[in-house]
MIMAR-71447 format. One record per residue (C-alpha): residue in one letter; y, z, x. Coordinates in steps of 0.001 Angstrom, whole numbers, m for minus. Each point is the difference from the previous one (the first is absolute). Layout:
<martis>
+--------+---------+---------+---------+
| residu |       Y |       Z |       X |
+--------+---------+---------+---------+
|      A |       Y |       Z |       X |
...
+--------+---------+---------+---------+
</martis>
This chain:
<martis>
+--------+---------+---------+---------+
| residu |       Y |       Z |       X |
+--------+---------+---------+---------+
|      X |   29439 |    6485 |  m61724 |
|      X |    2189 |   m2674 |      m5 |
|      X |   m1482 |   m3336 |   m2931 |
|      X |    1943 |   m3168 |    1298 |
|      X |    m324 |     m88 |    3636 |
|      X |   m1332 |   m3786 |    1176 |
|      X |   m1012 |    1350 |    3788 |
|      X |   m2511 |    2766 |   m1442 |
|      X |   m1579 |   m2426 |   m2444 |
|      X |   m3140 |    m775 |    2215 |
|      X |    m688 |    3882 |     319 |
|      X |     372 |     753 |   m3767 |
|      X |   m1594 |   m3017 |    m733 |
|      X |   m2464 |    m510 |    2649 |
|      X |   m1346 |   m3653 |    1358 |
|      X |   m3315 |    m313 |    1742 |
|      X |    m329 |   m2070 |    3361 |
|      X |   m2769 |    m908 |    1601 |
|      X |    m416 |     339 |    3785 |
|      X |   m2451 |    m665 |    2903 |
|      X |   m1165 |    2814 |    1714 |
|      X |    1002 |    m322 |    3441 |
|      X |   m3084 |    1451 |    1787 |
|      X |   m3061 |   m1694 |   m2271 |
|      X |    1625 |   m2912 |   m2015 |
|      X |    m774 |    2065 |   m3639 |
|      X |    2308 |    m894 |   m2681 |
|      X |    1880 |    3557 |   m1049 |
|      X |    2205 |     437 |   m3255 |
|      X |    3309 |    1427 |     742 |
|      X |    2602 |    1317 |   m2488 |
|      X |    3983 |    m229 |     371 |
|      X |    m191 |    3882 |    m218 |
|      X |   m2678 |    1045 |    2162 |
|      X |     926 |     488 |    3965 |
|      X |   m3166 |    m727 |     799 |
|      X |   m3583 |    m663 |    m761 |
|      X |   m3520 |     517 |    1857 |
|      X |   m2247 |   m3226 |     523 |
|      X |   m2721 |     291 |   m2147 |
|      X |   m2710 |   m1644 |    2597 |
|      X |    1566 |    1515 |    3336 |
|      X |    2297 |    3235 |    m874 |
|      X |    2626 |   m1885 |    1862 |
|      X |    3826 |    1377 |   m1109 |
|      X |    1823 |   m2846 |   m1495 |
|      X |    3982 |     855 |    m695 |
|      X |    2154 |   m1710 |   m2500 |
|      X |    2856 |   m1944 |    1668 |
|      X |    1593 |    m627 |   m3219 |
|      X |    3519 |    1420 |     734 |
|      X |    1523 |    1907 |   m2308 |
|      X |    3304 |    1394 |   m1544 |
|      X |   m1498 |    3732 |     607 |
|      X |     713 |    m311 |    3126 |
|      X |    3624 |    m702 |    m154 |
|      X |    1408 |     884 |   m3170 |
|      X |    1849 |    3196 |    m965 |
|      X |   m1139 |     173 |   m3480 |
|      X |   m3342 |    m677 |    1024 |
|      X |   m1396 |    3463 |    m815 |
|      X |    1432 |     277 |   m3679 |
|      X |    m484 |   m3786 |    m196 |
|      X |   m4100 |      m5 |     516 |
|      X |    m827 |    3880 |    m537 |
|      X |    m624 |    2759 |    2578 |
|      X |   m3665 |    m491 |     465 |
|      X |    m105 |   m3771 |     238 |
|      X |    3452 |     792 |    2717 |
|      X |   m2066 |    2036 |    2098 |
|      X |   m3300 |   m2119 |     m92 |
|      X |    1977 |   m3082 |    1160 |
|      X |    2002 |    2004 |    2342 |
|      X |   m2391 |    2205 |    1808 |
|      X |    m890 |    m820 |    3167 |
|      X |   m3234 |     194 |    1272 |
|      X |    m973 |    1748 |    3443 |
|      X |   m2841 |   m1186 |    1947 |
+--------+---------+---------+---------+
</martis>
């Protein structure tokens, strides 16, 4: 892993948002690492739209790990 890279700061170092869930209004806690969280109250799916070097970056992989690469980069099949 790579130590002084600026763009993977908020997933090494994660930062906590708080967002409305969509479908009841709840307040849910969302991390700068997670890709996405369950409302507490509802169950309802809430996805980070925190965009992030992952997805771009060629050095991404040794830069954040392999398990944190394929956690952020995984996509999910409904």
């Amino acid at each position: 892993m790579y130590d002084h890279c600026p763009g993977a700061a908020n997933i090494r170092t994660p930062t906590l948002a708080i967002k409305k869930c969509p479908q009841c209004g709840e307040e849910v806690e969302i991390f700068s690492n997670d890709v996405s969280v369950k409302c507490s109250k509802c169950g309802f799916e809430i996805y980070n739209d925190i965009a992030s070097c992952v997805q771009w970056c060629k050095h991404a992989r040794e830069c954040v790990g392999e398990e944190m690469y394929r956690k952020l980069t995984e996509k999910k099949v409904a």
